[in-house]
N, C-alpha and C positions, 0 to 999 in steps of 0.2 A: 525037744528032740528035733524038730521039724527048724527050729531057729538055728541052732549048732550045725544044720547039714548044708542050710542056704548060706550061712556064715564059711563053711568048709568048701563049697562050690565056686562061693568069690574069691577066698584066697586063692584057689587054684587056677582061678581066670587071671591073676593078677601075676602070676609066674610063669603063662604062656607067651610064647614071643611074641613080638609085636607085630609079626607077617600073619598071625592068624586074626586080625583084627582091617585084614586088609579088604581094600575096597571090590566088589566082583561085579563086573557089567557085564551081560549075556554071556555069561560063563569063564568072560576073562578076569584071572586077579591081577591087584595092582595092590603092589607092599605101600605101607602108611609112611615106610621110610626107605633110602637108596642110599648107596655110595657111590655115587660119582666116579666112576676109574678116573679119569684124567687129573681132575683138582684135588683128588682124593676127600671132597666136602660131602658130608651127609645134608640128603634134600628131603624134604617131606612132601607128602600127597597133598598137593593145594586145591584138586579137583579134576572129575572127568567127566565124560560124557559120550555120546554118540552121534557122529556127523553125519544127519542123513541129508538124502536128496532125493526129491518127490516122495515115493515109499520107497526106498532102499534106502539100510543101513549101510554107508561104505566104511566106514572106521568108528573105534573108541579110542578118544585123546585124552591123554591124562598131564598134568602140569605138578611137575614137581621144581618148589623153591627151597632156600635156605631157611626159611620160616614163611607160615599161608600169610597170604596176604589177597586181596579185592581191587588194592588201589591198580590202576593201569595203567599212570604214568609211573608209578615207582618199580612194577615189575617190566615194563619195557623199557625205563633209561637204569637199571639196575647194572652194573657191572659184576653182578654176582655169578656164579655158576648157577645154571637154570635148564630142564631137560623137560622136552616134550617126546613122549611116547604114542606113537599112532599102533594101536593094531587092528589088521585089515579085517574087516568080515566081506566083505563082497567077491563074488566068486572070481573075477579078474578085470584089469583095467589095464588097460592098454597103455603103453608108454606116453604114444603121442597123446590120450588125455589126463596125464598125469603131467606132462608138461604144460598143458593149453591150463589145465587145472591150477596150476600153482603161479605159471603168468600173472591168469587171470588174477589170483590173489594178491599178487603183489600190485599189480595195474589198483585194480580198487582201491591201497590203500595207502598208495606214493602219489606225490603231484607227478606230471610228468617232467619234471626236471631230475628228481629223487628215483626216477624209474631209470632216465638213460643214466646217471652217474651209476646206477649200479645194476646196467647190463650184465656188463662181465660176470659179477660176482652171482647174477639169478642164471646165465646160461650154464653157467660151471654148475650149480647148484641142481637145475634140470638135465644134466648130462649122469647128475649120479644114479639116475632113477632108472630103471628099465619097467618092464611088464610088472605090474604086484598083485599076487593073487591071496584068495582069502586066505589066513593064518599067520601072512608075510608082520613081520613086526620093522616099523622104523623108527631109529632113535636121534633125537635132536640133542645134540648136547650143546650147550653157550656157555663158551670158557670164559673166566676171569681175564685172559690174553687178549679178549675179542674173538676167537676164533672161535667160528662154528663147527661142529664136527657132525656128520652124516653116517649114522650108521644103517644097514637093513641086515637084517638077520645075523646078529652079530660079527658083520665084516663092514671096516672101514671103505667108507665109496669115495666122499668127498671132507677137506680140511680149508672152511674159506675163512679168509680175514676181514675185521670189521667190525665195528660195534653198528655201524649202521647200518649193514647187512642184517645181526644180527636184530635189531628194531624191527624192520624193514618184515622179518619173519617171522618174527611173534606178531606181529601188525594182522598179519595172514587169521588167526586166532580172537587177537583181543582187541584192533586196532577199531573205527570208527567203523570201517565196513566187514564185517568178521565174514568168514566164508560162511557160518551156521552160528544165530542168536544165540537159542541155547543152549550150544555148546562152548560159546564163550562164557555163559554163565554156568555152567558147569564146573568149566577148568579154573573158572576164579572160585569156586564153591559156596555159589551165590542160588544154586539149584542141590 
């Protein structure tokens, strides 16, 4: 009896969707699968984590690709559709350190030749951000097109072109100087 009921408990795990199998970091989920509005492609959960700094938690980033993958040359010269989701837990951050924030990230992990060719495209990029306070959700999305798309709280901010733009900001993440270790290993799902 006792075998027939565990037998009966799996079936029924195994025809719950697959959002209930999804990943939860301090109380946030993250579905195991997405659809993509723009390319219309289904991404899967490649990994997440928590970016802290000193003791505060400021976000949990999560990395959704076409299929998981580790490799880091293959997911940043990828031309696939590719989505990072931050969502905030820190109580608020100010604009100007979301911008000095995200400088900084790119500065670490461009020569500077690779930094001035894509001023433009990092000022426009720090122009879509204002104040973000905890709960705020932002979305990365990296089209097939090259175009990056910048969501927060489900409204478009900013649409930039590039595929080396888009390198240039996943670099921010997984590149040589990651803003937080491991949360790079995290989003690769190597933690």
């Amino acid at each position: 009896m006792k075998k027939i009921a565990t037998l009966g408990v799996a079936a029924c795990m195994l025809l719950l969707p697959a959002y209930v199998f999804a990943l939860q970091i301090k109380g946030v989920k993250f579905p195991e699968q997405i659809t993509q509005e723009a390319s219309q492609q289904k991404l899967v959960l490649n990994g997440a984590g928590v970016r802290a700094k000193f003791i505060f938690d400021i976000y949990i980033g999560a990395l959704y690709l076409p299929e998981r993958s580790d490799s880091i040359k293959k997911i940043l010269d990828d031309g696939s559709p590719r989505r990072v989701v931050m969502h905030f837990l820190y109580d608020e951050i100010e604009k100007k350190k979301m911008h000095s924030a995200w400088t900084e990230g790119f500065e670490d992990n461009l020569t500077d030749a690779q930094f001035t060719g894509l001023q433009s495209e990092i000022d426009t990029f720090n122009a879509a951000f204002g104040n973000i306070v905890e709960g705020d959700v932002v979305i990365i999305d990296f089209l097939p097109d090259s175009n990056t798309v910048v969501r927060i709280n489900n409204t478009e901010k900013t649409r930039i072109s590039g595929a080396d733009f888009q390198r240039a900001l996943l670099s921010i993440w997984l590149g040589e100087s990651p803003v937080d270790g491991r949360l790079k290993r995290a989003m690769l799902g190597r933690e």
